[in-house]
VMD Tcl script that draws the C-alpha trace (Angstrom):
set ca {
  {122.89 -222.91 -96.35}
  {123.48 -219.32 -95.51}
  {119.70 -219.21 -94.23}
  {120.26 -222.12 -92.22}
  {123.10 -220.37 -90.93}
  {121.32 -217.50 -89.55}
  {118.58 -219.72 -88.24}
  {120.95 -221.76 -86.19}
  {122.86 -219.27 -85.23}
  {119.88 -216.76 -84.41}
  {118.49 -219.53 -82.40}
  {121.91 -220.70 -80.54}
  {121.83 -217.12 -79.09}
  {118.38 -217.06 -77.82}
  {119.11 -220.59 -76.44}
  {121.93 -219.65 -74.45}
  {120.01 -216.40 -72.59}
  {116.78 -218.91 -72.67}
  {118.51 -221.90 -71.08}
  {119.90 -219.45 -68.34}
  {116.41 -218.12 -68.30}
  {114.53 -221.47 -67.65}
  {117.56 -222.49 -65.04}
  {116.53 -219.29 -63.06}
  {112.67 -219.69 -63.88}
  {113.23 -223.34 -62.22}
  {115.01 -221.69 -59.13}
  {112.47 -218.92 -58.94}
  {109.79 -221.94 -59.22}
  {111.67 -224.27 -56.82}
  {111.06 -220.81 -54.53}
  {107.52 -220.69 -54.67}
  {106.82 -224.59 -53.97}
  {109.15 -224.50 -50.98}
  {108.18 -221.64 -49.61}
  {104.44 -222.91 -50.48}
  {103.78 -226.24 -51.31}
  {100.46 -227.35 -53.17}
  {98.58 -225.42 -50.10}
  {95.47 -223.08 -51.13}
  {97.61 -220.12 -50.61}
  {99.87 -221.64 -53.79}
  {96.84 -222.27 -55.29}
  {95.64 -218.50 -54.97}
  {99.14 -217.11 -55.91}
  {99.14 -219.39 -59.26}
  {95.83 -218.24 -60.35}
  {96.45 -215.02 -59.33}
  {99.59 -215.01 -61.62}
  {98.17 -216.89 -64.73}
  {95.29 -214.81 -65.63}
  {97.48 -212.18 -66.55}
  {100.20 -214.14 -67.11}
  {97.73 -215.79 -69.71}
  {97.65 -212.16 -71.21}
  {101.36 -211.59 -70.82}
  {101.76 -214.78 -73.26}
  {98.60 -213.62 -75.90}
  {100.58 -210.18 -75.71}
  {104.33 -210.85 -75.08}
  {104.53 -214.37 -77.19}
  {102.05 -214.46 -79.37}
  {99.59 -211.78 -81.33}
  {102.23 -208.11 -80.86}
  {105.62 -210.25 -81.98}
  {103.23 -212.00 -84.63}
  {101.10 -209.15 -86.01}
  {103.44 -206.51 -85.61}
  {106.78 -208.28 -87.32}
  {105.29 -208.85 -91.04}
  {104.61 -205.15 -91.14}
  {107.54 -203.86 -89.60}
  {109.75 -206.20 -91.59}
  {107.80 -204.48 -95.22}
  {108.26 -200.82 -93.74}
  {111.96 -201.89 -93.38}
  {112.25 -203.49 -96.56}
  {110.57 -200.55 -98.66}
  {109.69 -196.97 -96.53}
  {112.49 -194.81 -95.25}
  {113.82 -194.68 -92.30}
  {112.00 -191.52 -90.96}
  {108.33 -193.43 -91.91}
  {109.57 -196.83 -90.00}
  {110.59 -195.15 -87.01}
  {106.83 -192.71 -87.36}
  {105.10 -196.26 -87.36}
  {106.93 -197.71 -84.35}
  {106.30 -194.33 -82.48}
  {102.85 -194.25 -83.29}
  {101.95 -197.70 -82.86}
  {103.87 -197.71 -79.81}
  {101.62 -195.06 -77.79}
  {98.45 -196.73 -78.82}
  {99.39 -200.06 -77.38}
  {100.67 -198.43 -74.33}
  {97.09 -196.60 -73.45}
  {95.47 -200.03 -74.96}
  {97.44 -201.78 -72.12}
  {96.98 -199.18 -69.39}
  {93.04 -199.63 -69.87}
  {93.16 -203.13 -69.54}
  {95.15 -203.12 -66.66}
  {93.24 -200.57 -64.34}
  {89.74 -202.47 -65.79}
  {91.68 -206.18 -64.63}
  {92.65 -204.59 -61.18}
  {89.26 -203.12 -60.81}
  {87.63 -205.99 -61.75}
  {89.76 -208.79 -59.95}
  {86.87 -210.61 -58.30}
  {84.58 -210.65 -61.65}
  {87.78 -212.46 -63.11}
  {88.51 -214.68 -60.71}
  {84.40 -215.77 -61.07}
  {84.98 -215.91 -64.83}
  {87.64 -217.66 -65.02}
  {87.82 -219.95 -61.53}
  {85.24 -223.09 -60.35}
  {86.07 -220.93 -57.19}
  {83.28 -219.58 -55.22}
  {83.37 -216.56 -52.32}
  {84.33 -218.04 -49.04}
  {86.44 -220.69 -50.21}
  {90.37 -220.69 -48.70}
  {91.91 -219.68 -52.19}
  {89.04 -216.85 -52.90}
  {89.97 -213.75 -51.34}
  {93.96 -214.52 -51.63}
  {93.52 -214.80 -55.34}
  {91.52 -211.22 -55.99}
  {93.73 -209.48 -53.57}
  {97.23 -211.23 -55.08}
  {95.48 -210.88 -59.26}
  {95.35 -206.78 -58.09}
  {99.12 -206.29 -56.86}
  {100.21 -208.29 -60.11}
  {97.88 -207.45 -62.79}
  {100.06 -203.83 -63.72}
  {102.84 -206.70 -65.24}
  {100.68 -206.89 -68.04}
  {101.64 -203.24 -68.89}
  {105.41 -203.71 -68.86}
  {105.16 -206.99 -70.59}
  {103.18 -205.72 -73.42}
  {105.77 -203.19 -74.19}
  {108.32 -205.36 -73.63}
  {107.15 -207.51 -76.10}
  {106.88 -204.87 -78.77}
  {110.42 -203.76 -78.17}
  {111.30 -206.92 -78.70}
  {109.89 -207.08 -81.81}
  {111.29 -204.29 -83.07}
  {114.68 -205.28 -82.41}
  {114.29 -208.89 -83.55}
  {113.68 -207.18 -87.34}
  {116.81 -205.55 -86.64}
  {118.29 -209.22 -85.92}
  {119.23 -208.47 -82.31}
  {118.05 -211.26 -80.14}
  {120.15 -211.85 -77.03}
  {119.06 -208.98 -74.92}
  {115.50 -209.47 -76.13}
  {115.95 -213.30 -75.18}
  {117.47 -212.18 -71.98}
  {114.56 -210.04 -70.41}
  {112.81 -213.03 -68.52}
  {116.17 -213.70 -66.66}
  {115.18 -210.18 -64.99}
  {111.80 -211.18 -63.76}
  {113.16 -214.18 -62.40}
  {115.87 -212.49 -60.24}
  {113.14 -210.04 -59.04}
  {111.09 -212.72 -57.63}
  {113.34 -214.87 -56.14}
  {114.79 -211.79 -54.85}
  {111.80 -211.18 -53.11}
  {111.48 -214.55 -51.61}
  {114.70 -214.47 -49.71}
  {113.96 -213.75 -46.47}
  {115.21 -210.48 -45.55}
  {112.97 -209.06 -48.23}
  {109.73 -211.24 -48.05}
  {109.40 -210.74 -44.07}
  {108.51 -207.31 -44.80}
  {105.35 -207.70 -46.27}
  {102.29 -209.92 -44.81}
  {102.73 -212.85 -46.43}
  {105.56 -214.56 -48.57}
  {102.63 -214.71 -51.44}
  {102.13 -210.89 -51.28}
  {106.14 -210.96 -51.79}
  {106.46 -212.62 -54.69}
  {103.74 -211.17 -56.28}
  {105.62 -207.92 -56.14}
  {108.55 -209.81 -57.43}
  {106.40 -210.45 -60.47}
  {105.17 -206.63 -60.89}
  {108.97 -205.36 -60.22}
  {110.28 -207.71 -62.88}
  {107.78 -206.53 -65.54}
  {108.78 -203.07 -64.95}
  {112.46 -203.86 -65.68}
  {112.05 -206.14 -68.74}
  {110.70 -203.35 -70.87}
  {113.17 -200.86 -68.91}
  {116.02 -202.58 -69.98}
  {115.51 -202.61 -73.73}
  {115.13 -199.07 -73.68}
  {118.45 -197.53 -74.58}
  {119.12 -199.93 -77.25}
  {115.53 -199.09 -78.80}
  {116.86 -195.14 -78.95}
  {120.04 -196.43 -80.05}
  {118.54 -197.77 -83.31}
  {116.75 -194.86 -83.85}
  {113.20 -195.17 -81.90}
  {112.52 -191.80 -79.87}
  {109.43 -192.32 -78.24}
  {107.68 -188.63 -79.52}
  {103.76 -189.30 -78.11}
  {101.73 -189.48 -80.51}
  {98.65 -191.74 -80.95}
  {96.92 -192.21 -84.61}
  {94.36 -194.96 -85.31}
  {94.32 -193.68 -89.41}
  {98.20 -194.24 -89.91}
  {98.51 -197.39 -92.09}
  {100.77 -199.39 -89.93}
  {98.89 -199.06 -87.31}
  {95.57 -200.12 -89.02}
  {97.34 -202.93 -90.83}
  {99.17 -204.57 -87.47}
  {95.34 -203.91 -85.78}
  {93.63 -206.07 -88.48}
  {96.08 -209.04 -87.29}
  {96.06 -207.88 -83.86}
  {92.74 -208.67 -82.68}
  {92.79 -212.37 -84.08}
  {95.88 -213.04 -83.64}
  {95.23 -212.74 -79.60}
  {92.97 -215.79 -80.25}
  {95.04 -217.61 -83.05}
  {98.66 -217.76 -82.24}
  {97.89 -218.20 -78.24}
  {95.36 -221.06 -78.40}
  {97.95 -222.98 -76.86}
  {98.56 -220.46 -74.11}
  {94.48 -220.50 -74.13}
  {94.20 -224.40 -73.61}
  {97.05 -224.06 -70.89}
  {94.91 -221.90 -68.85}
  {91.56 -223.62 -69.82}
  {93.17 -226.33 -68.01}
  {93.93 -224.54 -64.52}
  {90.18 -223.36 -64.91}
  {89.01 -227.10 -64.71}
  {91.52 -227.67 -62.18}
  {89.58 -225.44 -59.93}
  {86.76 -228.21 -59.35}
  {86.15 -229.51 -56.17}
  {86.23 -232.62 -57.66}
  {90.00 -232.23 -57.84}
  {92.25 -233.37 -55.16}
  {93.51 -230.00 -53.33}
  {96.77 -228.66 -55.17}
  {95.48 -229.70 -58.31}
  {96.11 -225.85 -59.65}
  {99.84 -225.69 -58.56}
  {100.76 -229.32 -59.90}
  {99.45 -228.65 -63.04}
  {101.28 -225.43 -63.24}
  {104.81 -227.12 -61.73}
  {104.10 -230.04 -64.46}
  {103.60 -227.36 -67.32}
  {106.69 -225.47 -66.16}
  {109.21 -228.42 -66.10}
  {107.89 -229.02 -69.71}
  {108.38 -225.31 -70.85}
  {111.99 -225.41 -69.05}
  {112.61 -228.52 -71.63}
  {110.85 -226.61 -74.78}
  {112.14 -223.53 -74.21}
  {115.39 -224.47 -74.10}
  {115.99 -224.58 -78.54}
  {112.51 -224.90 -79.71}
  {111.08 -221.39 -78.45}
  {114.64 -220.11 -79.41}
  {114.33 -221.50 -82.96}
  {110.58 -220.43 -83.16}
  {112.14 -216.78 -82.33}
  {114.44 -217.00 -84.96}
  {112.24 -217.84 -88.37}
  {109.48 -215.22 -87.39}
  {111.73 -212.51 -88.69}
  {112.96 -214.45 -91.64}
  {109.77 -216.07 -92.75}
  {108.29 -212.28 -93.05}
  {111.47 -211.24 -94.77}
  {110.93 -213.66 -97.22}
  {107.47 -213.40 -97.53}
  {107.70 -209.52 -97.91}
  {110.43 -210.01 -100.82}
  {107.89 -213.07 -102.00}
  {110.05 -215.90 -101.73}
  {107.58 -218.70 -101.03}
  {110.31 -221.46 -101.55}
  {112.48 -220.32 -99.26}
  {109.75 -219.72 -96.48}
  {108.54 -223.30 -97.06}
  {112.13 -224.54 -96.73}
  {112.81 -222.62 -93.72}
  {109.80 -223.96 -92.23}
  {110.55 -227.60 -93.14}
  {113.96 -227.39 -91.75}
  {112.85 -225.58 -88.76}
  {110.39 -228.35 -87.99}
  {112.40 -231.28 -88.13}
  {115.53 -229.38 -86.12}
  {112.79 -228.78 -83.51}
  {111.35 -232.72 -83.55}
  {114.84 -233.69 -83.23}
  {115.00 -231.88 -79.70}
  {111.37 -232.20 -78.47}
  {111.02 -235.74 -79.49}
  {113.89 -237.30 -77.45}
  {112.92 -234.59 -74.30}
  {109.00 -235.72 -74.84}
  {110.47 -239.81 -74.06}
  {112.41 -238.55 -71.41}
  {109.77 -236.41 -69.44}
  {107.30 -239.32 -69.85}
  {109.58 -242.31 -68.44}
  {111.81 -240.07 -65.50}
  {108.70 -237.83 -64.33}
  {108.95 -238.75 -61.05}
  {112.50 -238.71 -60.72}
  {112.46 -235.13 -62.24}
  {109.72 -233.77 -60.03}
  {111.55 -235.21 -56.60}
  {115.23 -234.16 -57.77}
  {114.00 -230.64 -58.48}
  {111.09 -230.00 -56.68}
  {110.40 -232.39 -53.52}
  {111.93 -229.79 -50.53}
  {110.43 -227.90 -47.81}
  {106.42 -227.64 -48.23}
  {106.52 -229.61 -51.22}
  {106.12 -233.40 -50.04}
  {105.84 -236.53 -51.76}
  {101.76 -236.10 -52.43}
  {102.87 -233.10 -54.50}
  {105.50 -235.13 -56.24}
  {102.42 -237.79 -57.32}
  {100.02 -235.19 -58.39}
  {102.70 -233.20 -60.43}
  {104.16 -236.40 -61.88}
  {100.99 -237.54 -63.00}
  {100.02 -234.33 -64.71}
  {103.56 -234.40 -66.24}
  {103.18 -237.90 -67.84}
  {100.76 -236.53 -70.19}
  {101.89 -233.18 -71.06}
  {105.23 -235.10 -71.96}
  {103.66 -236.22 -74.39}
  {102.07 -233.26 -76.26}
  {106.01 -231.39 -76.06}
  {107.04 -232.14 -79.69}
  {103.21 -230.47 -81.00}
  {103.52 -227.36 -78.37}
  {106.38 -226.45 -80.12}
  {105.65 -227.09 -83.63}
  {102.61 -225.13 -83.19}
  {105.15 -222.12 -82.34}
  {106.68 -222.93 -85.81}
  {103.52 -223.11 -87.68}
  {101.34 -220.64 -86.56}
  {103.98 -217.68 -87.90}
  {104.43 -218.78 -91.04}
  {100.47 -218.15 -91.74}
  {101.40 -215.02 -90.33}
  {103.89 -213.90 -91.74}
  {101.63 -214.26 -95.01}
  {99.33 -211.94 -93.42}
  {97.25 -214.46 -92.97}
  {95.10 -214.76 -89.62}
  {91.87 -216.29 -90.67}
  {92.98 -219.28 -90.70}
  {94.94 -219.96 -87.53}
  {91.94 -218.45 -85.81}
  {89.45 -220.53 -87.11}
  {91.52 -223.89 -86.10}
  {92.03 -222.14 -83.01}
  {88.49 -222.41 -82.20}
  {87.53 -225.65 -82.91}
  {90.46 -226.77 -81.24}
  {89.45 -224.95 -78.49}
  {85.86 -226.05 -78.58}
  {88.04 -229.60 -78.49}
  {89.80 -229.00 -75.46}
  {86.85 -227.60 -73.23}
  {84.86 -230.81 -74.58}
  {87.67 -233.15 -73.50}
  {88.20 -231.80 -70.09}
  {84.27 -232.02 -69.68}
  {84.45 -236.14 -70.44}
  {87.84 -236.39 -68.29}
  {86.38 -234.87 -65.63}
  {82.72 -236.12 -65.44}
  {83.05 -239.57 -67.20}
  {87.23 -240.27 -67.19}
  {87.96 -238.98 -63.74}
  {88.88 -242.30 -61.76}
  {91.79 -243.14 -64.97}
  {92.85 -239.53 -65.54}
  {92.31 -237.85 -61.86}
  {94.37 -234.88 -61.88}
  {96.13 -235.39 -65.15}
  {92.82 -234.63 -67.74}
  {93.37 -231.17 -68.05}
  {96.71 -232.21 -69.48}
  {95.22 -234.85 -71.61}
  {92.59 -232.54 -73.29}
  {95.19 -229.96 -73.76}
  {97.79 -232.44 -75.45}
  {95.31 -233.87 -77.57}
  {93.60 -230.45 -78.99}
  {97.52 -229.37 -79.40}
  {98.24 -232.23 -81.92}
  {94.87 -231.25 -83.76}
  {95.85 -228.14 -84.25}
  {99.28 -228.26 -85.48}
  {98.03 -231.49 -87.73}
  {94.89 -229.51 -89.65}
  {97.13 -225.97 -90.00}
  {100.13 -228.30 -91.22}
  {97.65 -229.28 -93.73}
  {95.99 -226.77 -94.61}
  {99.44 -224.83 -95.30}
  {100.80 -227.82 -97.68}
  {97.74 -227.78 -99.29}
  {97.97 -223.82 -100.27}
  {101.50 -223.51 -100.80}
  {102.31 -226.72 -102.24}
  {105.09 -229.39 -101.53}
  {107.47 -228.54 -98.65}
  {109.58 -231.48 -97.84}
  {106.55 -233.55 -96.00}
  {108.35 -237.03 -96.61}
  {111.61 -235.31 -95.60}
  {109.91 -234.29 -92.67}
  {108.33 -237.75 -91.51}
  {111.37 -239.82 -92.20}
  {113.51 -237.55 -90.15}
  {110.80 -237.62 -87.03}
  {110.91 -241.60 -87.39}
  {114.60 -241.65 -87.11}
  {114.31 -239.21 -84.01}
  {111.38 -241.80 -82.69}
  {113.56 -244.74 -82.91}
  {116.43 -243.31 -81.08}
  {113.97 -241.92 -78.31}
  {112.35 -245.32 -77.97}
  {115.50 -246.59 -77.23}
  {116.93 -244.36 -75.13}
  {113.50 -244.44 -73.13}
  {114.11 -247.98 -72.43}
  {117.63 -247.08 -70.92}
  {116.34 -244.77 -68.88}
  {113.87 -247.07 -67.30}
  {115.91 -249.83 -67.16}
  {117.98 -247.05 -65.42}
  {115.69 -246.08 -63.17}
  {114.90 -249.33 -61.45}
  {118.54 -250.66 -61.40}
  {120.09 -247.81 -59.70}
  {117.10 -248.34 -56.93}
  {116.18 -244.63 -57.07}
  {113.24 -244.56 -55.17}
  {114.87 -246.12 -52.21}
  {117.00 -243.42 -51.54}
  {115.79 -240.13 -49.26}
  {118.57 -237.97 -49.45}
  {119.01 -234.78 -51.99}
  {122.65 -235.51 -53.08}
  {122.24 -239.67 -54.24}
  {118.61 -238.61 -56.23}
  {121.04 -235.89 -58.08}
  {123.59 -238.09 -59.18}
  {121.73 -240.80 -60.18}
  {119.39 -238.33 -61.78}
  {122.51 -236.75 -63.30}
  {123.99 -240.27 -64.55}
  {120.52 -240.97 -65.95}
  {120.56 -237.52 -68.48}
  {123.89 -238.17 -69.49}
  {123.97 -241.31 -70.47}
  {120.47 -241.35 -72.20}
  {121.66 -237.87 -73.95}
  {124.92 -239.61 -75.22}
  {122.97 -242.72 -76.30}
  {120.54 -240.57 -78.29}
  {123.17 -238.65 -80.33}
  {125.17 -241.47 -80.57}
  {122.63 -244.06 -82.23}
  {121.16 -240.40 -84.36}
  {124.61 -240.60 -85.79}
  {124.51 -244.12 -86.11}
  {121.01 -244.15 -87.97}
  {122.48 -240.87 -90.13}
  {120.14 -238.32 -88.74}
  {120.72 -235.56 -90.98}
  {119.87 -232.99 -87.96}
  {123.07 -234.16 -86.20}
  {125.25 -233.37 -88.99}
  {123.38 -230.07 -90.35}
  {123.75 -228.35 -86.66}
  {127.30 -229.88 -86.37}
  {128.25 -228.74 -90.04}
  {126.88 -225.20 -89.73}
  {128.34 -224.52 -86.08}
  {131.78 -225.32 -87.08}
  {132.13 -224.06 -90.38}
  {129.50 -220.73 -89.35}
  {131.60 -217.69 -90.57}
  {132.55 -214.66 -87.16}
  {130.95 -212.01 -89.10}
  {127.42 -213.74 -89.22}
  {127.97 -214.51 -85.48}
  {128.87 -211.65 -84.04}
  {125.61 -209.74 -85.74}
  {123.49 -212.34 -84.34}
  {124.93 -212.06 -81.28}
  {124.86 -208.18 -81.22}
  {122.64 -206.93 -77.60}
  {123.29 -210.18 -76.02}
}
mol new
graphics top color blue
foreach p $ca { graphics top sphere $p radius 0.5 }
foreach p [lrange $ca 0 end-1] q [lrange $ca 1 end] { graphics top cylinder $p $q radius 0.2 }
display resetview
């Protein structure tokens, strides 16, 4: 109880700073399409910010947090302090100059990346914008790498809100740079919010700063590649770029395919507005309860409590389906509704709304296995353990690529726009399926039955609040209406009253989720709060 306690808890912090996070990543997205569209020029600014965006997510949200937690979390439990704080030091400076050479080597070589990773050619519209827009924002990947090892560090410590927080900052910076008075003085309103991006780095690593020296971290240059830290986070470094970010990887493998000419034009930005309004509905409790375990499943595994790690991963997984399964049913039947309501203004018209929608019928699909791959992936980790991960990584990479081939070449005419998000759901659910698996398998029962039952509990009330939301939908006559104001409230109607149904027929059908976060909320004791809280 007490470690469900500190995961709900842990996570209801991160979920508050995420939530306000995702409202102003929405706003700072809202920004771009208006200003925008699904023109080439939004098409060169997205690519230009997910390659190293892509990085940012490898670096920030996947392999430093993963790799670098189990060992921290052992120094902590058994070193003094003077040796843990050495370690962070040390392996500090190394990624820093790691970070710094991949940065000048990405801005140097924007046009080779944009060849590598782009069906673009030189001479097309979205060519030249994209190198010139990938070299103002490629120094992000700097900040964001550090960033993400402070927040690491201070994650051990249990501190999570201001770590949680940091993305609110690069949201503010660009949308602060797309206002008007600031975006008219550079040459184009994409050159302005790519400095947005590159500002907003910078002050998500700045701000964690004086609470790193506050617990103790000095910064003293040094770099060592012999200390044993260091060495032991680099031998689940390098994989764990590859393992724990496959997802990220399949993301951007779709944007690559995007790129066809076969493609209607704005493929590139709908896909990236459909994967953000999914991420805005993820992130919300499933990111912040993926956050939360990483710390404790290394804790435990450190101390080598296997039981507890498998229970903390069982209950983690079927909080996390209770969310994701009901938001999946709701992205899939009210996608257009969603994308019009929060998206359909100035340079974004009702052609964007059907490509986006489209691409955002299937990735609603694959939300409950993006996020349980976030659960899984860690707890191989923190058992030091990143063969694994990175071989399933690979074939269900291998997966994806070959599915986006056949969707695009054979499947085209049924799929159009939306097979890149069909190849990526499907190689999601393979993944998550064979390392569920494969971690029952070595570490024995965990609750699997437990597990199933609860999701088919969660399916039953999603089914049926799917239906009211389509029966909803065609009552209320949304489509016939043009104005902002009438699609909001009906829109607004529409996500109460399915919400209120769901919880309502989970308590009806017993849902043990309902009454575990309702039971630990109300009876969680100040002390444990207010540590969780501390740095938010």
């Amino acid at each position: 109880m007490n470690q469900k306690k500190q995961i709900l808890k842990s996570a209801s912090v991160i979920s508050l700073v995420t939530v306000v996070s995702r409202i102003l990543g929405y706003v700072r997205d809202q920004r771009i399409t208006l200003l925008l569209g699904t023109t080439p020029t939004a098409d060169a600014f997205v690519l230009a910010y997910r390659i190293p965006s892509l990085l940012r997510r490898l670096v920030g949200e996947g392999s430093v947090t993963a790799s670098f937690i189990p060992v921290f979390a052992n120094y902590l439990n058994n070193k003094p302090s003077e040796e843990v704080w050495e370690f962070a030091n040390r392996l500090f400076w190394n990624v820093a100059v790691l970070l710094a050479a991949i940065t000048v080597l990405g801005m140097v070589f924007s046009a080779e990346f944009m060849r590598l990773f782009t069906f673009f050619a030189p001479g097309q519209p979205a060519w030249e914008q994209a190198v010139f827009l990938n070299r103002i924002i490629f120094p992000y990947i700097f900040f964001i790498g550090l960033s993400a090892l402070a927040m690491a560090i201070l994650n051990c410590f249990h501190v999570f809100g201001l770590p949680a927080a940091t993305p609110v900052l690069l949201n503010i910076a660009i949308i602060a740079c797309s206002v008007a008075a600031v975006s008219r003085h550079f040459s184009s309103p994409a050159v302005s919010l790519a400095v947005g991006v590159l500002i907003g780095g910078a002050l998500q690593f700045l701000v964690q700063v004086p609470l790193l020296v506050r617990r103790g971290m000095h910064f003293d240059f040094g770099l060592s590649l012999r200390h044993e830290g260091v060495r032991s986070v680099g031998g689940l470094l390098a994989p764990g770029f590859f393992g724990i970010g496959v997802a990220q990887i399949n993301f951007f493998v779709g944007t690559v395919f995007a790129t066809s000419g076969r493609m209607p034009s704005g493929s590139v930005t709908a896909l990236y507005v459909a994967e953000r309004v999914m991420e805005l509905v993820m992130g919300g409790y499933a990111i912040a309860v993926a956050t939360a375990i990483l710390p404790m499943m290394s804790h435990q595994a450190a101390a080598g409590d296997m039981e507890g790690l498998k229970s903390t991963l069982g209950f983690s997984l079927r909080i996390v389906s209770f969310i994701t399964i009901p938001a999946a049913v709701g992205l899939v039947v009210m996608r257009e509704p969603i994308i019009r309501v929060l998206f359909e203004h100035g340079e974004f018209a009702a052609e964007s709304t059907g490509l986006t929608s489209r691409a955002l019928f299937y990735y609603g699909f694959g939300l409950p296995a993006f996020a349980a791959i976030k659960l899984i992936v860690p707890a191989f980790y923190s058992n030091h353990d990143t063969r694994m991960p990175v071989r399933i990584a690979a074939y269900s990479l291998g997966l994806n690529i070959l599915l986006n081939v056949l969707c695009l070449r054979w499947f085209f005419p049924i799929f159009r726009n939306g097979g890149p998000a069909v190849a990526t759901v499907i190689a999601a659910y393979f993944n998550f399926f064979t390392l569920f698996a494969i971690f029952r398998v070595r570490f024995g029962r965990m609750g699997t039955l437990d597990i199933l039952a609860s999701i088919a509990r969660s399916g039953v009330c999603a089914a049926l609040m799917g239906m009211l939301c389509w029966v909803g939908i065609h009552k209320s006559h949304f489509d016939s209406y043009e104005q902002f104001l009438p699609r909001l409230a009906i829109f607004g109607a529409l996500l109460v009253g399915a919400t209120a149904l769901y919880l309502g027929l989970a308590w009806v059908l017993r849902c043990a989720e309902l009454s575990e976060i309702y039971g630990i909320a109300a009876h969680a004791e100040p002390a444990n709060i207010g540590s969780l809280s501390e740095g938010s």
